[in-house]
C-alpha positions in Angstrom: 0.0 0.0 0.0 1.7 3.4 -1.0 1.5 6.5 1.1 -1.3 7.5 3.6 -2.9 4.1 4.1 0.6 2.9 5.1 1.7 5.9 7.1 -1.8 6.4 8.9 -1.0 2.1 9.5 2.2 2.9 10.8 1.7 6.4 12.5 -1.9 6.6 12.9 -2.0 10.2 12.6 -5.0 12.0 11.8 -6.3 15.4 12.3 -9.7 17.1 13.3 -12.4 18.2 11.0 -15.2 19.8 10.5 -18.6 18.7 8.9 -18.8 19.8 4.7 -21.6 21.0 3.2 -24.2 18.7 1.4 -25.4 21.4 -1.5 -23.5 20.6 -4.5 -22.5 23.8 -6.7 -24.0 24.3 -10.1 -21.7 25.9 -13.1 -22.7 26.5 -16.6 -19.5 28.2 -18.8 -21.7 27.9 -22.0 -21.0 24.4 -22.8 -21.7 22.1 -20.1 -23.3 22.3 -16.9 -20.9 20.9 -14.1 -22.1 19.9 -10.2 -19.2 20.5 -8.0 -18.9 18.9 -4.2 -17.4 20.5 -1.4 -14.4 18.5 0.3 -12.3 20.0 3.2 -9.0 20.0 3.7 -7.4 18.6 6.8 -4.2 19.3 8.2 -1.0 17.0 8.3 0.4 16.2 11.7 3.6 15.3 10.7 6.4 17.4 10.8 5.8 18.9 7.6 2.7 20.6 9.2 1.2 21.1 5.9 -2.0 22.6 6.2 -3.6 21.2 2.9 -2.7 17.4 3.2 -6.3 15.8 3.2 -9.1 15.8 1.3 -11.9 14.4 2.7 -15.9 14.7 1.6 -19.1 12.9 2.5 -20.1 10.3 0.5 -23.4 8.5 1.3 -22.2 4.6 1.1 -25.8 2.0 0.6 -27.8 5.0 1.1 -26.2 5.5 4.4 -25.0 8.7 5.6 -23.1 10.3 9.2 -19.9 9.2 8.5 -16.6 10.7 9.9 -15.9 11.5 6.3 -14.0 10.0 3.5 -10.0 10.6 2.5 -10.1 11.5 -1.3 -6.7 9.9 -2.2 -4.7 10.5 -5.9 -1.7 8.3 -4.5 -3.5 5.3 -3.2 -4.9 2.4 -6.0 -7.4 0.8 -3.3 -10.0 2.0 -1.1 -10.4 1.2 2.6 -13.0 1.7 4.7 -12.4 1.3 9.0 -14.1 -1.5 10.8 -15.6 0.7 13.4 -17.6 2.3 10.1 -18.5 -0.5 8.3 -20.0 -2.5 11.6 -21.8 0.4 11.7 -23.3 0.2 8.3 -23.6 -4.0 8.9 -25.8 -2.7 12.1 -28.1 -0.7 10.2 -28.5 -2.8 7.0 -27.4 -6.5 7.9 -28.9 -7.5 4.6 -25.2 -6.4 3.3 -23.9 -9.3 4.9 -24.0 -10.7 2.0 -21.6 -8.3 -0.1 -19.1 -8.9 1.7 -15.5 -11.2 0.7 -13.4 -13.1 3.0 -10.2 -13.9 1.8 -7.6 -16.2 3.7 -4.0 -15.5 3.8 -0.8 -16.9 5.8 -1.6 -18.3 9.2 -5.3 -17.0 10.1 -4.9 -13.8 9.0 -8.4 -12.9 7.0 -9.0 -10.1 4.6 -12.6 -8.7 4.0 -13.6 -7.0 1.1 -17.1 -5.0 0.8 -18.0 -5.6 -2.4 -19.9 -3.0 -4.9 -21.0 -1.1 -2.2 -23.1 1.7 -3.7 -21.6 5.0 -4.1 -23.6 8.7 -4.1 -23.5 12.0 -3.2 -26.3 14.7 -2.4 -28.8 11.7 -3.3 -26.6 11.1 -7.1 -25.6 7.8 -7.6 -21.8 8.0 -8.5 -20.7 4.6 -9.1 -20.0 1.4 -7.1 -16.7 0.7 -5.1 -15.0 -2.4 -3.4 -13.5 -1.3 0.4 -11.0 -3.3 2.3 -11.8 -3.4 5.8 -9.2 -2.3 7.7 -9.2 -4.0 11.0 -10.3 -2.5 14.5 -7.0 -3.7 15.7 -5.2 -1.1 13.4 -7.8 1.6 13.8 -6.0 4.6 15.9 -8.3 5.6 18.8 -8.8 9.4 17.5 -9.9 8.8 14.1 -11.1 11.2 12.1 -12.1 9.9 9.2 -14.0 6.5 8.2 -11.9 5.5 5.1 -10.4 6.2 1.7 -11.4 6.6 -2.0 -8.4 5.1 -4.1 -8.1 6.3 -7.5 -9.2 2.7 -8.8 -12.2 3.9 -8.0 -12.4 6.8 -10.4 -10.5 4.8 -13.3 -13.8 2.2 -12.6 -16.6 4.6 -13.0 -14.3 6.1 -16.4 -14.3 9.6 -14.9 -12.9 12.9 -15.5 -11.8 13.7 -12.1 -11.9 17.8 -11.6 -9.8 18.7 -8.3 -10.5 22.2 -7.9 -7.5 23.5 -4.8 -8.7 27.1 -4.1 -12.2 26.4 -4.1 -12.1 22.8 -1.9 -14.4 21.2 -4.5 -14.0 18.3 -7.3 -16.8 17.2 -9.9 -16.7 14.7 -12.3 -17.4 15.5 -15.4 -17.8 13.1 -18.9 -16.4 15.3 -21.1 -14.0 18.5 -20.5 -15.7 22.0 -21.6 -14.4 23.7 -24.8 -13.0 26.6 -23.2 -11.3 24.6 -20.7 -9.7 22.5 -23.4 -8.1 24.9 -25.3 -6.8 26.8 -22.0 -5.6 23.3 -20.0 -2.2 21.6 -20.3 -2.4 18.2 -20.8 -0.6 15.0 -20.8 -0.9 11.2 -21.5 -1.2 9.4 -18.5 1.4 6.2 -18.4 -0.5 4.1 -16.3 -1.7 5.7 -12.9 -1.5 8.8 -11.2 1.1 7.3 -8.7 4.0 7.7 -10.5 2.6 9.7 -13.9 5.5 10.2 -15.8 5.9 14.5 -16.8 7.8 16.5 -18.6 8.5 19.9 -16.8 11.2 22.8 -17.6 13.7 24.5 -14.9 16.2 27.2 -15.2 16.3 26.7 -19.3 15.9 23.0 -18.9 13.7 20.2 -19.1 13.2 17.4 -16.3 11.4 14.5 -16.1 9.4 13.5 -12.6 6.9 11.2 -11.8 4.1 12.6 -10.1 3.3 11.4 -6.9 -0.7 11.9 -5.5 0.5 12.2 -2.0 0.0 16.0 -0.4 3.7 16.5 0.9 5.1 20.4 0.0 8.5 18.6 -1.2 10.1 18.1 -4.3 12.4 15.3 -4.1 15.5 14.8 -6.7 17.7 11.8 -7.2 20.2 13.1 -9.2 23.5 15.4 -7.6 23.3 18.0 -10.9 19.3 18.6 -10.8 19.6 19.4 -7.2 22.1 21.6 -7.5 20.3 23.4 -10.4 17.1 23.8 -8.8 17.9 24.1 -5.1 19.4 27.3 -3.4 22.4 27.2 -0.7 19.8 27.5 2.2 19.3 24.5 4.0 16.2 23.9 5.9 15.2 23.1 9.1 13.0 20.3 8.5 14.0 17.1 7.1 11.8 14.7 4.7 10.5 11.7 6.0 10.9 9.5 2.7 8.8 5.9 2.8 9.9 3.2 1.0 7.2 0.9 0.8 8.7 -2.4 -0.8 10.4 -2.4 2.8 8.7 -0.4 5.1 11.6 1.7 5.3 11.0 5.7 6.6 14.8 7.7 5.7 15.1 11.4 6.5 16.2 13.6 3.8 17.9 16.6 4.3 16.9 19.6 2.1 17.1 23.2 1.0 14.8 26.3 0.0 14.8 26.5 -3.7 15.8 28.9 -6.4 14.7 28.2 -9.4 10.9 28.2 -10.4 9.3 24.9 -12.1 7.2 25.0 -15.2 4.8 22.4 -16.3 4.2 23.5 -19.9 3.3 27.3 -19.9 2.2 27.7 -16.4 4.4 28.3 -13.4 4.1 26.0 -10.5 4.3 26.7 -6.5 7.4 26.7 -5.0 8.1 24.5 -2.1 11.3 22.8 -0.5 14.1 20.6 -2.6 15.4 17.5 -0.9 17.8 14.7 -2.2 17.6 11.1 -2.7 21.2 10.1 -3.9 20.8 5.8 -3.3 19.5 4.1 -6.2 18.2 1.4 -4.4 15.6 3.7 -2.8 14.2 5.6 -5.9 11.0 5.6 -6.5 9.5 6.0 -9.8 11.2 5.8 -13.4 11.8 9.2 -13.8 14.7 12.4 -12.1 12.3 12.6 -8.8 9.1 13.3 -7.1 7.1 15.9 -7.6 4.0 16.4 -5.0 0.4 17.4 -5.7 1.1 20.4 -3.3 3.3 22.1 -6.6 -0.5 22.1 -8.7 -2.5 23.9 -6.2 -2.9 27.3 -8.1 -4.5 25.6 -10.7 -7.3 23.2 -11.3 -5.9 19.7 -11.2 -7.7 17.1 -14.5 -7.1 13.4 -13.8 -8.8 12.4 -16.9 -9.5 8.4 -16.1 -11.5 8.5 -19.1 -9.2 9.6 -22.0 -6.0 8.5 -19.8 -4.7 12.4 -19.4 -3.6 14.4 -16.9 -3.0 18.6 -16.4 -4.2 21.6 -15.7 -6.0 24.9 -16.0 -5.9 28.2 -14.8 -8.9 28.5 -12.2 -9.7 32.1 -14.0 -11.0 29.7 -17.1 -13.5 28.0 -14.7 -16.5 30.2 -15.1 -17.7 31.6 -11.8 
């Protein structure tokens, strides 16, 4: 499991929220009408302190609502949903006993699986999604949050997935507007969103970085001459905690402030701190580094499951 399912396993760090708004918003730029729903973003505890490092929204799940809320997640494949929330839904509707999987593994370990569990939000059926239940015995006591939306979910229900930063709100659309089209940058998506594969332009040069869905303000390089071409002489005071998942590794990575601005096709990205992963054996990705979703959030993120693209817009060409 990549990124927050594994550090929230590991860590079980969560912070507080807030209840979001049910009223979906309504857009029409001249070409297609576009509901939008409210997420909220929750705060990172870790030592980052990012303030913008979850997404979470209220899905209705079997027609079921008051949840703790739901972790929209671009760097995990799988969704998970916590046992003390689906005994909760088994309570109220036993009849979906019957949806759910138990799969055996080494010793007695068992795996359940909530099969096709229906999907909707503000009373719109989005799709249906398989949850992993995450046992009770790795649920932290102060949990805020009742599970996880992988992007396999998006990619089943063939999706144009619209993350809009500034305004805390995504909609998915079937088809991206005209305007928006000509306006966007765009990109073929390799395979997933994990570890997209992009082309993006520093100090007169290109540089190629995998994307990585997780919410971390860090750009992380593997190569000695891309660091120094990017990063200033100004260390900072926080180090990176790197995971490796293939073995459950956590390294610190030292860093500095950065000096040179990155460009993903015409548009400039934010700037946020440049650390260094020089051992091969750690690398993650096929590309020069890691670059975080935190970098994107002055424009409106498309993960096109659909048409297998990814980029963005300017939030000026989303009609207000």
């Amino acid at each position: 499991m990549r990124v927050y399912i594994i550090t929230i396993l590991a860590s079980f760090i969560f912070a507080a929220g807030v209840c979001l708004s049910e009223e979906p918003e309504q857009e029409n730029d001249g070409s297609e009408k576009i509901t939008w729903y409210s997420f909220e973003w929750l705060p990172s505890e870790s030592h980052l302190q990012n303030p913008r490092a979850i997404m979470r929204f209220d899905p209705v799940i079997e027609g079921l609502s008051g949840f703790k809320g739901f972790q929209l997640c671009l760097d995990v494949a799988d969704s998970y949903i916590y046992e003390s929330a689906f005994e909760n839904i088994l309570w109220r509707k036993p009849e979906l006993e019957k949806k759910i999987l138990r799969l055996h593994s080494a010793g007695r370990t068992q795996t359940r699986v909530f099969e096709e569990a229906e999907v909707s939000i503000n009373d719109e059926l989005i799709g249906y999604n398989d949850f992993q239940v995450i046992d009770s015995r790795n649920e932290p006591e102060d949990i805020n949050l009742s599970g996880f939306f992988g992007y396999k979910f998006f990619q089943s229900i063939e999706k144009i997935l619209i993350i809009d930063h500034r305004g805390s709100r995504f909609a998915l659309l079937d088809e991206l507007p005209e305007a928006w089209e000509s306006e966007a940058h765009l990109v073929r998506m390799r395979f997933s969103p994990s570890f997209l594969g992009l082309r993006l332009r520093t100090n007169g040069r290109r540089i190629s970085l995998s994307f990585d869905g997780e919410p971390n303000p860090a750009l992380v390089l593997y190569r000695n001459r891309d660091f120094r071409r990017i990063a200033s002489d100004k260390s900072v005071q926080d180090s990176l905690r790197y995971y490796y998942p293939p073995k459950n590794l956590h390294l610190m990575l030292g860093g500095k402030e950065p000096e040179q601005d990155l460009y993903f096709g015409p548009y400039k990205l934010k700037s946020h701190n440049v650390y260094h992963m020089p051992k091969r054996d750690y690398r993650l990705g096929n590309d020069q580094g890691l670059i975080t979703q935190s970098f994107f959030e002055d424009y409106v993120l498309i993960v096109d499951y659909k048409n297998e693209r990814f980029g963005i817009v300017p939030p000026a060409v989303v009609v207000e």
